[in-house]
C-alpha positions in Angstrom: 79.8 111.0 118.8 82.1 109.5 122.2 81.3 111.0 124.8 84.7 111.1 127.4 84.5 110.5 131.1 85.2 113.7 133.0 88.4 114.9 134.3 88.7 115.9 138.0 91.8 117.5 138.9 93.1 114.6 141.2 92.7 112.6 138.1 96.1 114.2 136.5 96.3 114.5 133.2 93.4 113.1 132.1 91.3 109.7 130.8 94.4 108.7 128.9 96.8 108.6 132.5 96.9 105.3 132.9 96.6 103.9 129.2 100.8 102.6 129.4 102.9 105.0 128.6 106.2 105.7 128.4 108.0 106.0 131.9 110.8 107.9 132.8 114.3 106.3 132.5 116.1 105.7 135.4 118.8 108.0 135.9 122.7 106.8 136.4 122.9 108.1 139.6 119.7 105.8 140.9 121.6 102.9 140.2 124.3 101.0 141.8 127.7 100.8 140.3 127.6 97.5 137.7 123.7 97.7 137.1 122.9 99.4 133.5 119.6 100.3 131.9 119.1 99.2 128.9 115.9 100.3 126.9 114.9 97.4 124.4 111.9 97.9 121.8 109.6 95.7 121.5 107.9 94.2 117.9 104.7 92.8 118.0 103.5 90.4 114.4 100.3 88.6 115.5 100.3 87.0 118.4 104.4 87.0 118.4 106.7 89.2 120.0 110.0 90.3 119.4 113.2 92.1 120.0 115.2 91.2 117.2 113.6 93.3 114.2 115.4 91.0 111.6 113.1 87.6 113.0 109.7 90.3 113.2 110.3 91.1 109.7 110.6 87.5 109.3 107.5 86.6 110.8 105.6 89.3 109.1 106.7 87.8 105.3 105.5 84.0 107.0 101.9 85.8 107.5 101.7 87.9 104.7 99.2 86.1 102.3 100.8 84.7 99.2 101.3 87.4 96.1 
């Protein structure tokens, strides 16, 4: 059985607060004219990251053990 540290109410929302999260996007209005946000995902094979699914998937198939 785990056993969970204990919650205060100053601790927000609990033991999983700071564990990385999705933020809030910026909204339009924060940002000067000419600056965009652009969310980009992230793909993680091993120790390799990328943006570009296409090369992850690549990567992946180098790794995979031989069939």
């Amino acid at each position: 059985m785990s056993t969970l540290p204990e919650t205060t109410s100053t601790t927000g929302k609990g033991p999983w607060e700071n564990e990385g999260g999705a933020l809030a996007p910026h909204s339009s209005s924060e940002l000067p004219d000419g600056i965009t946000a652009i969310p980009v995902t992230h793909y993680r094979v091993g120790n390799y990251t990328y943006t570009n699914l296409r090369d992850a998937m690549a990567e992946y198939q180098r790794q995979a053990p031989g069939d």
